[in-house]
C-alpha positions in Angstrom: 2.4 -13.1 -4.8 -1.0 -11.5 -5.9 -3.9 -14.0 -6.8 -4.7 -13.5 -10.5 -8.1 -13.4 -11.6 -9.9 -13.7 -15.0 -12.7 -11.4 -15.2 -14.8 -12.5 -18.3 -16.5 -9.5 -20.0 -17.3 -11.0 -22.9 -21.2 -10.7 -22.4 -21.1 -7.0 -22.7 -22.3 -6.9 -26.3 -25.2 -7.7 -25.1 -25.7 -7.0 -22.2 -29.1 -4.8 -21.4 -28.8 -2.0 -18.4 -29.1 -4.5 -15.2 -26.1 -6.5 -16.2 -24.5 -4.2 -18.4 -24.5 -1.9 -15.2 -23.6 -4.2 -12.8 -19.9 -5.3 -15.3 -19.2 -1.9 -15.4 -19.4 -0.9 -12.2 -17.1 -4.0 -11.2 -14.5 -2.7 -13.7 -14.6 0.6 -12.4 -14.6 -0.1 -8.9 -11.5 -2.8 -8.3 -9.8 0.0 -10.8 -10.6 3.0 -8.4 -10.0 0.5 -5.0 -7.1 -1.5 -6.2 -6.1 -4.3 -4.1 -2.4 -5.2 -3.0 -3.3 -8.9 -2.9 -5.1 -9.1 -6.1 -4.5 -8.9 -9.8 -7.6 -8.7 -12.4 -7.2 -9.6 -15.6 -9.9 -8.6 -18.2 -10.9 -10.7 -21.0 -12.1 -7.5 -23.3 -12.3 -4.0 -23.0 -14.8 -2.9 -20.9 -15.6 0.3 -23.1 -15.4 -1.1 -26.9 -17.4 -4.5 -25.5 -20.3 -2.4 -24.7 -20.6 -0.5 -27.5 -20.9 -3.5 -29.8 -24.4 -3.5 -31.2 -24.3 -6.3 -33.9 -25.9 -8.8 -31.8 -28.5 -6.2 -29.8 -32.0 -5.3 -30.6 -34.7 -7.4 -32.4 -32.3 -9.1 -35.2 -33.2 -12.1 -37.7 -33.3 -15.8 -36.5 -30.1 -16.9 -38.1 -27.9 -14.0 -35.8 -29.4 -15.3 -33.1 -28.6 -18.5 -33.4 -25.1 -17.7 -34.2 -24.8 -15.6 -31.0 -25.7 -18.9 -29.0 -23.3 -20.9 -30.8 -20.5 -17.8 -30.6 -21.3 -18.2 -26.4 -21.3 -21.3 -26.0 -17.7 -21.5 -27.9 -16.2 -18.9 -26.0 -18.0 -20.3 -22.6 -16.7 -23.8 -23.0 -13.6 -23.5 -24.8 -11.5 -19.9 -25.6 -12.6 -18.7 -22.1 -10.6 -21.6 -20.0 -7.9 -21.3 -22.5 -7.7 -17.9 -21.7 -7.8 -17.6 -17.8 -5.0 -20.7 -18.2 -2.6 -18.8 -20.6 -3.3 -15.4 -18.3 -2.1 -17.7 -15.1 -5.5 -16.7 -13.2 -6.2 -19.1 -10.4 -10.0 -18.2 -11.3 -12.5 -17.0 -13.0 -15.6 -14.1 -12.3 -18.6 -15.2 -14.7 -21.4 -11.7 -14.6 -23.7 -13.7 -16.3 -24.7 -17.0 -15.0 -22.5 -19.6 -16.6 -19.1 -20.5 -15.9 -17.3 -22.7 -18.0 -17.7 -26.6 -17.2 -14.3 -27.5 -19.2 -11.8 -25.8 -16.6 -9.6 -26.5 -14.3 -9.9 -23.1 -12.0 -12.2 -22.1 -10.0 -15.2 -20.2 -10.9 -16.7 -17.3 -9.2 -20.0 -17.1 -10.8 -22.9 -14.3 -10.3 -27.0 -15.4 -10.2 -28.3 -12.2 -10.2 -31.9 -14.3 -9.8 -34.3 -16.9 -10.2 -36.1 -15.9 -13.0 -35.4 -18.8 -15.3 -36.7 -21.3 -12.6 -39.7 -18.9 -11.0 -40.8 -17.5 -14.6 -41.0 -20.1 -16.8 -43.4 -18.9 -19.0 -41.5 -15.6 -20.2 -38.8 -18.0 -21.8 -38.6 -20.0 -25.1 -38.9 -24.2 -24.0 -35.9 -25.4 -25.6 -33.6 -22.3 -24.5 -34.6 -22.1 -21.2 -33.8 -25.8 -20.7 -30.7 -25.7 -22.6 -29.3 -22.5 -20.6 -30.4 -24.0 -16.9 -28.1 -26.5 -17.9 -25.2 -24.3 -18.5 -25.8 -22.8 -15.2 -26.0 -26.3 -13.5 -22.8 -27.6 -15.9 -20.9 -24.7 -15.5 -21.0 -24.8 -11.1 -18.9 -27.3 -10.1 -18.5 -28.7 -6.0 -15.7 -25.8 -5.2 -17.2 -22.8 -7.0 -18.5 -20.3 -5.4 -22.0 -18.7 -6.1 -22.6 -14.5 -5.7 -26.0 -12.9 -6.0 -27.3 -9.6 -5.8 -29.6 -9.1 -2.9 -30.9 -11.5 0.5 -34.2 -12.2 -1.9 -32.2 -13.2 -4.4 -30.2 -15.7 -1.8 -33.9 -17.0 -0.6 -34.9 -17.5 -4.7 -32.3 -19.1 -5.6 -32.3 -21.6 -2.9 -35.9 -21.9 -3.0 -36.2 -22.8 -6.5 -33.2 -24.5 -8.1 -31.0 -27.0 -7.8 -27.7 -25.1 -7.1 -25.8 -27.1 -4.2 -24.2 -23.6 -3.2 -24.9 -21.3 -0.7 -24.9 -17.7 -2.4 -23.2 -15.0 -1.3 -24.9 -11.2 -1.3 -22.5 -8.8 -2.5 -24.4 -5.2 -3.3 -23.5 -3.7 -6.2 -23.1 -0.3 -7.2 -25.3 1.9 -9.4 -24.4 3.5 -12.3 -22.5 7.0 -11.5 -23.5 9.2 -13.9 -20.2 11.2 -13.3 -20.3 13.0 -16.6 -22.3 16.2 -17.7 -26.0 15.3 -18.1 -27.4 16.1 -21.9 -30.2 18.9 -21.1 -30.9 18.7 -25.2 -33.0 15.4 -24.1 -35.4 17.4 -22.5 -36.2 19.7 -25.9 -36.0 16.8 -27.8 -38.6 15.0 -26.2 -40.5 18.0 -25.2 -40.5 17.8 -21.8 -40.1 19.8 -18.7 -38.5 19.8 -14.8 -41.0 17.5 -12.4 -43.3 17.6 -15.8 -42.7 13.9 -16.4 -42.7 10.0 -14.9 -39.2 8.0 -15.6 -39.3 4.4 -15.8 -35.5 3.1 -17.5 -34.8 -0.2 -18.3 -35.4 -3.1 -20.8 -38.9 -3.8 -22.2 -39.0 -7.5 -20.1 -42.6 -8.7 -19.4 -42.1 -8.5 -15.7 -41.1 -4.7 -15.4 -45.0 -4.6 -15.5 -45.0 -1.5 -18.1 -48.3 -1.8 -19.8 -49.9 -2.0 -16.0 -48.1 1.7 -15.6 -49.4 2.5 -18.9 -53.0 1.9 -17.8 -52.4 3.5 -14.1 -51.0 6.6 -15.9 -54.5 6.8 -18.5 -56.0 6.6 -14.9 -53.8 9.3 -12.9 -54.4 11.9 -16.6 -58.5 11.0 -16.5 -58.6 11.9 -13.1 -56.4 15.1 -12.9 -55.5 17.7 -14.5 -51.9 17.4 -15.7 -49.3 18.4 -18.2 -47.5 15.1 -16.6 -45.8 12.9 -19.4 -44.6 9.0 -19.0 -41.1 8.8 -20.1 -40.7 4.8 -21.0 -36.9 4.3 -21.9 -34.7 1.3 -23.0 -34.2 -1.4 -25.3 -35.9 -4.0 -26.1 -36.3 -7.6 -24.4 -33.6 -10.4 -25.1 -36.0 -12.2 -27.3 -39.7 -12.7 -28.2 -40.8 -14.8 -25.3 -39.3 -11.6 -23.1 -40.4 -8.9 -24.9 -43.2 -6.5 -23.9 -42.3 -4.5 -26.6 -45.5 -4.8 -28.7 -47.8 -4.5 -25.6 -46.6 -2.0 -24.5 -47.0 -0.1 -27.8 -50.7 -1.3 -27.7 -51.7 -0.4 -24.1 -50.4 3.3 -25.4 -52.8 3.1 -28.5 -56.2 1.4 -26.6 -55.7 4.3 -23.6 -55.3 7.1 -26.3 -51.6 8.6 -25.0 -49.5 8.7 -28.2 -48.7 12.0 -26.9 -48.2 11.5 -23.3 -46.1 8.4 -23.1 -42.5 9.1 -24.7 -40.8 5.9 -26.2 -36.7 7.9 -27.0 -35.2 4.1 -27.0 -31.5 3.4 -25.8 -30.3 6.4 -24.7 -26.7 7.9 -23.5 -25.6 7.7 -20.0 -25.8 11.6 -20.1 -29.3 11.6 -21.3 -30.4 9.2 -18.7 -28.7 11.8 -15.9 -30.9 14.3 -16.9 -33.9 12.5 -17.2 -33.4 10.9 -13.7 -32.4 14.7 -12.4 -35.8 16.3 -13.8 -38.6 13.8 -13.5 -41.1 14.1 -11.3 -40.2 10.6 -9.6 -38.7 7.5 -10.6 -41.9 4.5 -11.3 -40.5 1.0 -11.1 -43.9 -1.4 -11.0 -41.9 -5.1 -11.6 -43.7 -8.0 -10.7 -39.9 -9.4 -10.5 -36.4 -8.6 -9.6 -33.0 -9.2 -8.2 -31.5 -5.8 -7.6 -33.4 -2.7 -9.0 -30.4 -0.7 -10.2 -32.7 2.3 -11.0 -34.2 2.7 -7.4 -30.1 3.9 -6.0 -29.4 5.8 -9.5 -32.6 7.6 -8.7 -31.6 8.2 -5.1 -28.0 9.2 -6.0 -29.6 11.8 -8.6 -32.1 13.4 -5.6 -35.3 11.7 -7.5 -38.2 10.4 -5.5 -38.6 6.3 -6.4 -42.2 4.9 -6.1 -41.6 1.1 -6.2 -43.9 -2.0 -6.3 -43.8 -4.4 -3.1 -41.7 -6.8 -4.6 -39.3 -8.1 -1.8 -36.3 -7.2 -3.5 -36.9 -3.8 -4.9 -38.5 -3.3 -0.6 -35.1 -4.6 0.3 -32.6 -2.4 -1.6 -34.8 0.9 -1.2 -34.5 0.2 2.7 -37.5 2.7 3.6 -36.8 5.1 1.3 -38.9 4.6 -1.4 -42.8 4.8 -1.5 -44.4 1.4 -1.9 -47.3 0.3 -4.2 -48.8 -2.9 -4.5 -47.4 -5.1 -6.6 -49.9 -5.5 -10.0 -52.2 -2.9 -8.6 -53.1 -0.1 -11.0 -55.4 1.5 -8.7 -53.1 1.7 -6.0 -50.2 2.6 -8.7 -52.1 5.5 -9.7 -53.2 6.6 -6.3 -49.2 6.8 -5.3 -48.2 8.9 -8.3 -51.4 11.0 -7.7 -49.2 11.6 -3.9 -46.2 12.5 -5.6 -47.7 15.1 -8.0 -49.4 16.3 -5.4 -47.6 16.8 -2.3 -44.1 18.4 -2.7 -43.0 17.8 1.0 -43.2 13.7 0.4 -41.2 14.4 -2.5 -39.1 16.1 -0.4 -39.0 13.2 1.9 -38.4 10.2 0.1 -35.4 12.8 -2.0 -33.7 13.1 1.8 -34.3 9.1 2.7 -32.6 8.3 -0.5 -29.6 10.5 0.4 -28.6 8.3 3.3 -29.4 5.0 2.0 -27.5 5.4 -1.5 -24.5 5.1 0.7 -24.5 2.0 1.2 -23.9 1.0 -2.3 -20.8 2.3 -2.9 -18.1 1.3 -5.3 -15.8 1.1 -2.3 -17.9 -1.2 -0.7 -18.6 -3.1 -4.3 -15.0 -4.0 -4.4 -14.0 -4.7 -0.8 -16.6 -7.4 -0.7 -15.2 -8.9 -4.2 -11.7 -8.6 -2.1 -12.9 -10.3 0.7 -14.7 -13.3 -1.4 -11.9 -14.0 -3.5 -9.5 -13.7 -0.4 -11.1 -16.0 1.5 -12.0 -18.9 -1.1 
């Protein structure tokens, strides 16, 4: 008899492009790589739970609020119901919390430590509140999954989960469709004429320092180069580097260098990864860095902070800057601009090490986790 399991995808209305990613690619991959000993059981569909956007974007107090409550109703109480109506032996939580009030076993994904190691980018009140949901929702048998060894380390390091984690490697996002070359005329923009950075506006992407080492690479050659910043906003005002961001651009004078086009389509981002000049990923913090494999998979060079995580997942391929250092930021995208044949390089580096995060591999090690707990 197959185990059953109950996948909750319920946090895909709001789910930014880390997470969003990583749900997706789980769908996709246990359905490409089905398993004869395994049935999954989806609490939504995967396609019209992402496109909600009532609950996404800056929004007024009172829908915020009623998002939390709407969580923590379908957390606690329709979500158990659910996986025990379905017959699921257990449940996969993507987004931290697994539901105290259940009988079944939850398999529940920490994709990091942020909560505990940034306290400062988080509201008081919510931050203590949701660290409890974490804590409530992991009980003695559960099993914990993370996204990267650094990750593991974090998470041990700074919270109270009893758990060891497992590291299971996700896969990037595709991009199997057609890429939108209209992006490129829209935002006026040409091949290797242009910077990517793609992902939410969080304070610890580091976006204004990129801001400020771009002013710096422009004052000191002369380029035609534009810095393509695109994504939503931050989950919330204590996130959010929204604002600053769109200061930084106004004190270093580059309304018309640095390109803000928003949320964009999955075959908008393919071209923009395909064309750019490189792929500039300056966090101070992460668990994964989905972008630095989409980039390889897409033949894009990645220039990448020293953060141990993004160091980790890049595996050599990738050239490293200092992590909070403009002048060294700029100096690296000064060695991309200028020399083709590291381009070149780091494109042929990333070739062999995207392969290791395949969707194959994605759900084989789900197999093997639920298998063997």
């Amino acid at each position: 008899m197959k185990k059953k399991v109950y996948v909750d995808l319920f946090y895909l209305n709001t789910a930014l492009t880390g997470i969003k990613t990583y749900m997706l690619e789980f769908v996709a991959s246990v359905n490409t790589y089905p398993h004869p000993d395994i049935e999954y059981i989806f609490s939504h569909d995967p396609d019209q739970q992402s496109q909600h956007d009532f609950f996404r974007g800056k929004q007024p107090k009172w829908i915020t609020l009623y998002y939390h409550l709407y969580y923590f109703i379908w957390k606690q109480f329709l979500l158990p119901w659910k996986a025990w109506t379905s017959g699921a032996e257990s449940i996969i939580n993507f987004d931290f919390v697994g539901p105290a009030l259940t009988g079944k076993k939850n398999f529940t994904v920490i994709h990091d430590a942020f909560f505990w190691q940034m306290p400062q980018n988080y509201s008081p009140w919510w931050r203590k509140y949701f660290i409890h949901m974490i804590y409530a929702g992991l009980k003695k048998e559960d099993v914990v999954i993370t996204t990267s060894e650094v990750a593991k380390n974090a998470i041990q390091t700074h919270t109270l989960i009893g758990q060891i984690p497992h590291v299971i490697y996700q896969c990037p996002n595709l991009y199997e469709g057609e890429g939108d070359k209209n992006i490129l005329s829209q935002l006026g923009l040409e091949k290797n004429g242009y910077f990517f950075h793609l992902g939410s506006f969080d304070k610890r992407k580091n976006l204004p320092l990129l801001i400020y080492a771009f002013a710096q690479f422009l004052r000191d050659n002369s380029s035609e180069t534009k810095l393509v910043l695109a994504g939503e906003r931050g989950l919330g005002k204590t996130v959010d580097d929204w604002e600053t961001v769109q200061e930084t651009i106004r004190e270093q004078g580059l309304e018309n260098k640095v390109i803000l086009p928003g949320f964009i389509s999955d075959a908008a981002a393919k071209t923009l990864y395909e064309y750019a000049l490189a792929y500039v990923f300056p966090s101070q913090n992460e668990g994964f860095g989905i972008p630095v494999i989409e980039s390889m998979r897409l033949h894009t060079p990645v220039l990448i902070s020293s953060q141990e995580a993004l160091v980790e997942i890049a595996g050599g391929a990738a050239l490293i800057h200092q992590t909070g250092n403009a002048v060294d930021l700029k100096e690296k995208m000064e060695s991309l601009h200028c020399n083709p044949e590291l381009r070149k390089q780091l494109i042929e580096l990333g070739k062999i090490r995207k392969e290791v995060f395949s969707r194959k591999a994605f759900a084989d090690a789900y197999y093997r986790l639920i298998l063997t707990n």
